[in-house]
Structures are given as structure tokens and as C-alpha cells.
C-alpha positions as CSV (number, residue, x, y, z in Angstrom):
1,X,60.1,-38.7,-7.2
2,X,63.1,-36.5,-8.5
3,X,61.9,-33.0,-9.7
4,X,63.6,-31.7,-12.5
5,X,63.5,-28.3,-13.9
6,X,64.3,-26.6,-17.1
7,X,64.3,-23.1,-17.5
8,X,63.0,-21.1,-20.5
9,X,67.0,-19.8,-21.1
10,X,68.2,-23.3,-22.2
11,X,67.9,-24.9,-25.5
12,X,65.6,-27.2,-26.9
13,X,68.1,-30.2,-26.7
14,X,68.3,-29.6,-22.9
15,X,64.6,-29.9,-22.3
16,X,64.7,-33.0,-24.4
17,X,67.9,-34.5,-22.3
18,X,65.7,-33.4,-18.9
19,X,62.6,-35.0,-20.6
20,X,64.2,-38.2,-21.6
21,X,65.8,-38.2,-17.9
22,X,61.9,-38.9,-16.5
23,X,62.6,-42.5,-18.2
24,X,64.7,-43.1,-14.9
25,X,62.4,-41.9,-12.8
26,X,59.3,-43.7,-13.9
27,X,61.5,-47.4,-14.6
28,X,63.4,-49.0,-17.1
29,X,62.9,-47.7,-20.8
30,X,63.2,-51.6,-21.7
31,X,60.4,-52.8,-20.0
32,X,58.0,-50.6,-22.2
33,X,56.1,-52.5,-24.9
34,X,56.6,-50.4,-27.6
35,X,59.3,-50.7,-30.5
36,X,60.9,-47.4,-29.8
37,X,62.6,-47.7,-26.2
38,X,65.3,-45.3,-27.0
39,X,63.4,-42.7,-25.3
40,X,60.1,-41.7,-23.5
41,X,59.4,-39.1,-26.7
42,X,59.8,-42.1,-28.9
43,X,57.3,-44.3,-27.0
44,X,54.9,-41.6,-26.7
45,X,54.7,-41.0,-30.4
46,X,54.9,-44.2,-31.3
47,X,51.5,-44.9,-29.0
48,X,50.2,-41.6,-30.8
49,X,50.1,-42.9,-34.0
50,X,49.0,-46.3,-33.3
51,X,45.6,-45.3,-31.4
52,X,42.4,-45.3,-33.8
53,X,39.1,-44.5,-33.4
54,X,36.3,-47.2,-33.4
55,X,33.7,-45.9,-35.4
56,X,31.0,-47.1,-36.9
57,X,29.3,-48.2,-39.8
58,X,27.3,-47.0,-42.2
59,X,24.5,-49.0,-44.6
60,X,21.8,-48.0,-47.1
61,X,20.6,-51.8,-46.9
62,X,22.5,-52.9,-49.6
63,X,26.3,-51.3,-49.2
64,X,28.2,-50.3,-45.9
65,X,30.8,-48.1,-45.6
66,X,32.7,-48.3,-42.0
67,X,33.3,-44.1,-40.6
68,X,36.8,-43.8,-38.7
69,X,38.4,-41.4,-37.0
70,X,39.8,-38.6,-40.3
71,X,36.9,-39.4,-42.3
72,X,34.1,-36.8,-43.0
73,X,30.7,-37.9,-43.4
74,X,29.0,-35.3,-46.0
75,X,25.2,-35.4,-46.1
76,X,23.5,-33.6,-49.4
77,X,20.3,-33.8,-51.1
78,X,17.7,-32.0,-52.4
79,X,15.8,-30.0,-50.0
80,X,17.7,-31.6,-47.1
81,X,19.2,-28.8,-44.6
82,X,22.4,-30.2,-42.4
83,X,23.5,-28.5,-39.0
84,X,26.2,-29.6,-36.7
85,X,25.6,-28.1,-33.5
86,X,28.1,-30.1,-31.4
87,X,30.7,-32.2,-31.6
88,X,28.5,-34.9,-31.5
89,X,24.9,-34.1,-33.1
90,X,24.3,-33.8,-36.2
91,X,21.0,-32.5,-37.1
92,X,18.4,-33.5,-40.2
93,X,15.2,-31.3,-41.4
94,X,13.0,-32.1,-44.3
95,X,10.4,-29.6,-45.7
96,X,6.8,-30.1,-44.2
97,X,5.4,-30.2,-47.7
98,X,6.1,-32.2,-50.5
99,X,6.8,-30.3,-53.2
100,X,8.9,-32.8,-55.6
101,X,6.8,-35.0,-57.8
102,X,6.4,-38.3,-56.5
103,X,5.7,-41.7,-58.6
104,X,4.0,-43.6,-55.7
105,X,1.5,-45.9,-56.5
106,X,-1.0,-45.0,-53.8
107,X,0.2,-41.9,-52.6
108,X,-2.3,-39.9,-54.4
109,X,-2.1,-35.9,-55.7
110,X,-1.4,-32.6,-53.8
111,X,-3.9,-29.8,-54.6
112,X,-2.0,-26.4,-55.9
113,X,-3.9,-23.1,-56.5
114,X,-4.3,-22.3,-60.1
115,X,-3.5,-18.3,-59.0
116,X,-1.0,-18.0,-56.5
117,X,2.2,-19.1,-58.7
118,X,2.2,-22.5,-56.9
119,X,2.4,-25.5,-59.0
120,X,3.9,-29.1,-59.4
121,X,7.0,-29.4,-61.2
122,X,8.3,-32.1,-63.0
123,X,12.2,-31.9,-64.6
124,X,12.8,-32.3,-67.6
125,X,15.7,-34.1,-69.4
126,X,16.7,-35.5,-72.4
127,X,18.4,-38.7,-73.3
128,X,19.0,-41.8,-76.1
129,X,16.4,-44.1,-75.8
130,X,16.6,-47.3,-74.4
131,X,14.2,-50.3,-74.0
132,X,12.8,-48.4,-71.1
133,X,11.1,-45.8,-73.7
134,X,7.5,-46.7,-74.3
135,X,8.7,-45.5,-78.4
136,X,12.1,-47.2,-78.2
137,X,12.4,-47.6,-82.2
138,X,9.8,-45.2,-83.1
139,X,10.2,-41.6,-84.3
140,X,13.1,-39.8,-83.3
141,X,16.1,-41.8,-81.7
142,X,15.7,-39.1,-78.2
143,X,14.0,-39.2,-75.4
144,X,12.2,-37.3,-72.3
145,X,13.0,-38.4,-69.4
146,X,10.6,-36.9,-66.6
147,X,12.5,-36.4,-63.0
148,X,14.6,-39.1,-64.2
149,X,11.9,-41.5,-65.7
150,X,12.2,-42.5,-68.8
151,X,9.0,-41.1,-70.8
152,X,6.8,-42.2,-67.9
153,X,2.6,-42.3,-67.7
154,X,1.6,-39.4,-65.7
155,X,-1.6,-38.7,-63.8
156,X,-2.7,-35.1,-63.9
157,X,-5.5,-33.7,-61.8
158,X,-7.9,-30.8,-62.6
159,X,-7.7,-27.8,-60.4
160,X,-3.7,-28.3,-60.3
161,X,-1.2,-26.8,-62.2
162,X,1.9,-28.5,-64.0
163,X,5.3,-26.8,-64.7
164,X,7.6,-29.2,-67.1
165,X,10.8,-27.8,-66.8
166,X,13.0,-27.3,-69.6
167,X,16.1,-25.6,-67.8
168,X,18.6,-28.4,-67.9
169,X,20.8,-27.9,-71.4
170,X,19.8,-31.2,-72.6
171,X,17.1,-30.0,-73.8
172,X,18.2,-27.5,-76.2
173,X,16.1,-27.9,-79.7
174,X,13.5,-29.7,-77.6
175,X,11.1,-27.9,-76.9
176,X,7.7,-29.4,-74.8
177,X,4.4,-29.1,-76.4
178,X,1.1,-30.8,-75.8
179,X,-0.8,-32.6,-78.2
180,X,-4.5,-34.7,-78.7
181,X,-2.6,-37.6,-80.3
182,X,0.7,-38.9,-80.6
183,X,1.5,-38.0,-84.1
184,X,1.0,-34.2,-83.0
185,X,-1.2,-34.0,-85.9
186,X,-3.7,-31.8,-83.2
187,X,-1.9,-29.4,-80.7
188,X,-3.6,-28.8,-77.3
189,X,-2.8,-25.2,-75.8
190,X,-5.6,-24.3,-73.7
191,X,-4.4,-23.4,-70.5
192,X,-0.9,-23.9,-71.5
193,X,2.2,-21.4,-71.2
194,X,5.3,-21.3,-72.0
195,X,8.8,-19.7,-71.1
196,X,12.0,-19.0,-71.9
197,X,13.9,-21.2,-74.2
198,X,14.5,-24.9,-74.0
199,X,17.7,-25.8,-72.9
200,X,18.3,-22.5,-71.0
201,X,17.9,-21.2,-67.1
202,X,14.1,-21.2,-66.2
203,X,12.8,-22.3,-69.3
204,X,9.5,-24.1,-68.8
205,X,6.0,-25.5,-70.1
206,X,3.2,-24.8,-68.4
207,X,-0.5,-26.3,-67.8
208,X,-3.3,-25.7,-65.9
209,X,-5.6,-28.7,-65.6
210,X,-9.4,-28.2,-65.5
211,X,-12.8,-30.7,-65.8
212,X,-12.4,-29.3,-69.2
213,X,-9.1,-30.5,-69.9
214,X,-8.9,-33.6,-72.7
215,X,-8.8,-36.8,-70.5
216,X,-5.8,-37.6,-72.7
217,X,-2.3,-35.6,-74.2
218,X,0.7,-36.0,-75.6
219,X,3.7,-34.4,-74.0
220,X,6.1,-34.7,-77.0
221,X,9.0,-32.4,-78.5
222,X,7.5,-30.0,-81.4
223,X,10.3,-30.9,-83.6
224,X,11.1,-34.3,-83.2
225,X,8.5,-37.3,-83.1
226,X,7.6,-39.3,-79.9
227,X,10.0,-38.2,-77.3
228,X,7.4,-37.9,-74.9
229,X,4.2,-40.0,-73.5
230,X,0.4,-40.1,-72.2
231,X,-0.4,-37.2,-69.6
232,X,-4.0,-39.1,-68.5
233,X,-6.5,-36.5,-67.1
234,X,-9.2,-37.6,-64.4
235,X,-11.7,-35.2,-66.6
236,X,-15.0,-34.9,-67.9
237,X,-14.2,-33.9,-71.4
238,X,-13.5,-36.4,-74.6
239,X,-11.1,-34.9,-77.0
240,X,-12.6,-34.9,-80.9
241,X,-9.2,-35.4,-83.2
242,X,-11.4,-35.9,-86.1
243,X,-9.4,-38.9,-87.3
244,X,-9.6,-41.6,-84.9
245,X,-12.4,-43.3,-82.7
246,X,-11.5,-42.2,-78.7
247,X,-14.7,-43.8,-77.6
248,X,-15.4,-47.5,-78.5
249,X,-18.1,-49.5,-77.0
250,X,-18.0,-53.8,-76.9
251,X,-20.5,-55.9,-75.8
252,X,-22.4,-53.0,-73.8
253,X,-24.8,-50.0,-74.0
254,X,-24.2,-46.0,-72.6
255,X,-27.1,-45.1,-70.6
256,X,-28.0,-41.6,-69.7
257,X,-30.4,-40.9,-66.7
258,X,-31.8,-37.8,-67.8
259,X,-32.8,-39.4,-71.3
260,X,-30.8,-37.3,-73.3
261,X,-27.1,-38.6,-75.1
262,X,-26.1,-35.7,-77.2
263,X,-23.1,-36.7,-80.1
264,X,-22.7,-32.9,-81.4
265,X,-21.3,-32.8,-84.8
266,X,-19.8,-36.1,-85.5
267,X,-19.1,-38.8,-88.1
268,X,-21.5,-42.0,-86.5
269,X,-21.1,-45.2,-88.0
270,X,-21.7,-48.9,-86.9
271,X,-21.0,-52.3,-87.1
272,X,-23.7,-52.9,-85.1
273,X,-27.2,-51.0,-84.1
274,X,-29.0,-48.5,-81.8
275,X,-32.6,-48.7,-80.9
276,X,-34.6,-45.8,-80.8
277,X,-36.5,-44.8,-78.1
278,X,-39.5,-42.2,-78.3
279,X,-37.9,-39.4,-79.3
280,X,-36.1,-40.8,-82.2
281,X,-32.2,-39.5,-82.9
282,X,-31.8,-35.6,-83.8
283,X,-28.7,-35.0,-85.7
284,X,-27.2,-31.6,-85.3
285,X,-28.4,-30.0,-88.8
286,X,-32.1,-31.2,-87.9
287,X,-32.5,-32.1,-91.4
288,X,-32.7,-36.2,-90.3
289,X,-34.4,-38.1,-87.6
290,X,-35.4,-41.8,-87.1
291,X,-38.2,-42.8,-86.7
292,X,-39.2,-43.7,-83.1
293,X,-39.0,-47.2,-81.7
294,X,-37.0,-48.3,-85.0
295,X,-33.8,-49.9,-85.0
296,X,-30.6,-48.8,-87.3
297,X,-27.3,-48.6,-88.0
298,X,-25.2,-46.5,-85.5
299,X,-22.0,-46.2,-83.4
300,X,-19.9,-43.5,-82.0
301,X,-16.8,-42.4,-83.5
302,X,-16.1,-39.4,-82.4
303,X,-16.0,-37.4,-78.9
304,X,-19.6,-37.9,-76.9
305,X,-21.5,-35.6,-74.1
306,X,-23.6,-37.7,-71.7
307,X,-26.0,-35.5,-69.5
């Protein structure tokens, strides 16, 4: 093969003419299977631009998205950290703890100390209601949503602590409050905290669920009616709201083992009957009692203590 030789004191049109010259050596230009077979700088661009990369597909079961070479493929998420440590590994880490809320049916509840500033947090947001909103047509014509549900049910366990928060600006003049009934006619704030303002950077409400807690609350806004939902509590305590019946018994009896149903200071009334057994019934001013074995008019209306 023919050397040729170009030195760094001529031009750039007489390294191209020497270039171009390797055509001879190497066959006839015209023979190449490229378009461009006016020179070998032409062919070699030409095959430049034509070669692609294979790549390969992408697919979250439902849509696909095929990855070629010149694309970037940009992984984000919440608590997701990304590191490329090559030019071909890409690397994926997940927290060891679950520390979002998640609505799984069987998953079950993380325990969080009450002291130790740890705590599951829900998000709040606000929205227009749709059909989706338990009080679509009732009260005001805004929503909660809760970590993007819209007013959902949620389960709240004693011994864990709950942080709603506020921080996102939707949910300026909205601020989250807990109630015994859904008409916020009774406020519930045992246990509860507060922070900051609604609407603003690490605004929050706050509670700390006990065996004392109400087995059922309202989370709803404190201006406007029936944003919110039912927080149900797997507690030991009924909730008296004076105006409504939260225990009702059909068709059945409440049986004590120790022998002793206490009703505290209540409105009873009945439909129905109670038999008495030895003792008789004590109301709580001692001024009445029944007299033993008789049968009379009773039912429970308000909140009741078994034990």
C-alpha cells in the first residue's frame, strides 16, 4: 500500500486532497454503497449519521416508551435515591422503613413512639369535590384530599402518633380540626397540636392516639362544613355528644363478666326492656333503683363503660 504523508506546515485543503487520495488506494470510490461517493470523507460521514443505537424498551404494564441512543432516562420519586456509577449501571435504593402512609388493605399499622418526634404523616390538600367525596353536595363545595385521596376513611391506632400536614398552599383558610361528630357541634382536642398556619411551610395538625382516644372523629376544616371524613379509632372509649345515640343494640343483649354495666350520667330510654338482676339498676344520683328481678323500660342512649 502507498504511504502518504502530510506535514503539519500544509494547509487543511492538502490533508483533505492526501486524505481523499486513500480512495485510490483502498479501490474504486464507486463501488461503495453509500450515496456520497465523491469522497472517502463523504462516505464516512454519511455511515456516521446513519448508525443508531438499538435500545430498548421501556413499560409500566400499560404504556411503553422505546430508549435510543440521545435519549436520557430520568428516574425521580419520593424517597428514591439514583446513582450512576458506570456507563452502564444504574443503581436504585429505597428507605428500609416505610415512612409514607400507605392505604393497603392488609398491610396493617407501623408503631411510632409518642416521645421521640416520630410520627405518621399524612398530606394534606385541598380540592373541589367530585363524586369521589363521601359529602359531594353537602356543606361546603371543598374538599380534603388526604395523600391524594379524596376525603378517605382512615384507621388510626393508639400508641401512634398522626401529623396532617397542612404545608401545601391549598390549604390556606382551611385549617384541620377534629371533632365528635360531623356537624363539629363537639370539638375533640385531647392530645391534639397544632402548628403554624394552614397553607404555609410546615404547617400541621397533630394527634396522639391513646385506648382513650374516641373510637370515632371528624377531621373537618373549622370554617367550612364537611371537608373532611371518619378517622376510626381501634379504642376502648365511646364518645358522649349528648345529642345522638353512638351505641345502639338490635335483637341482642351486652353482657358483662364481672356483673357490673356502669352507664354514668346519661339520658336511658327504650323501646324495649331490661331485666333486672339482684342488684337492681343504680342511677348515678342514687336517688332511684329498681326493684330487683323486675322488668322495665330501658335502653342506652348515650356513651357506655362495660367492666
Amino acid at each position: 500500500m502507498a504511504v502518504r504523508n502530510v506535514t503539519s506546515s500544509q494547509t487543511l485543503e492538502n490533508f483533505r486532497t492526501t486524505f481523499n487520495s486513500h480512495a485510490t488506494d483502498t479501490g474504486d470510490l464507486s463501488s461503495l454503497s453509500t450515496s456520497a461517493k465523491g469522497s472517502l470523507v463523504l462516505a464516512i460521514n454519511e455511515i456516521n449519521t446513519s448508525v443508531t443505537g438499538t435500545g430498548f424498551t421501556l413499560s409500566d404494564g400499560s404504556n411503553t416508551q422505546a430508549i435510543v441512543t440521545g435519549n436520557t432516562l430520568l428516574v425521580s420519586g419520593t424517597n428514591i435515591t439514583t446513582a450512576v456509577s458506570a456507563t452502564d449501571t444504574l443503581t436504585l435504593s429505597l428507605p428500609n422503613d416505610i415512612s409514607e402512609n400507605l392505604f393497603f388493605d392488609a398491610f396493617g399499622s407501623q408503631y411510632n413512639a409518642d416521645g421521640s418526634n416520630t410520627y405518621t404523616e399524612f398530606v394534606v390538600t385541598r380540592y373541589t369535590k367530585d363524586s369521589a367525596h363521601i359529602y359531594n353536595g353537602q356543606g361546603s363545595s371543598l374538599g380534603y384530599k388526604i395523600d391524594g385521596v379524596p376525603a378517605p376513611f382512615i384507621n388510626l391506632v393508639p400508641g401512634n402518633t398522626y401529623r396532617f400536614n397542612q404545608s401545601d398552599g391549598t390549604n390556606s383558610g382551611h385549617p384541620l380540626a377534629f371533632y365528635l361528630d360531623v356537624d363539629k357541634n363537639n370539638s375533640y382536642t385531647t392530645g391534639v397540636t397544632t402548628n403554624g398556619t394552614a397553607g404555609s411551610s410546615g404547617a400541621y395538625t397533630q394527634i396522639v392516639v391513646s385506648d382513650t382516644t374516641p373510637q370515632r372523629l371528624y377531621y373537618q376544616c373549622t370554617v367550612h362544613g364537611k371537608m373532611g371524613n371518619l378517622a376510626l379509632i381501634n379504642s376502648t372509649s365511646f364518645a358522649d355528644t349528648t345529642s345522638s345515640a353512638i351505641l345502639t343494640v338490635k335483637g341482642g343483649s351486652i353482657t358483662d363478666s364481672s356483673g357490673a354495666i356502669s352507664f354514668g350520667n346519661e339520658n336511658l330510654t327504650t323501646t324495649g326492656s331490661i331485666t333486672v338482676g339482684s342488684s337492681g339498676v343504680i342511677f348515678s344520683d342514687g336517688t332511684s333503683q329498681t326493684t330487683a328481678g323486675a322488668t322495665n323500660a330501658f335502653a342506652i342512649a348515650q356513651a357506655v363503660a362495660l367492666g
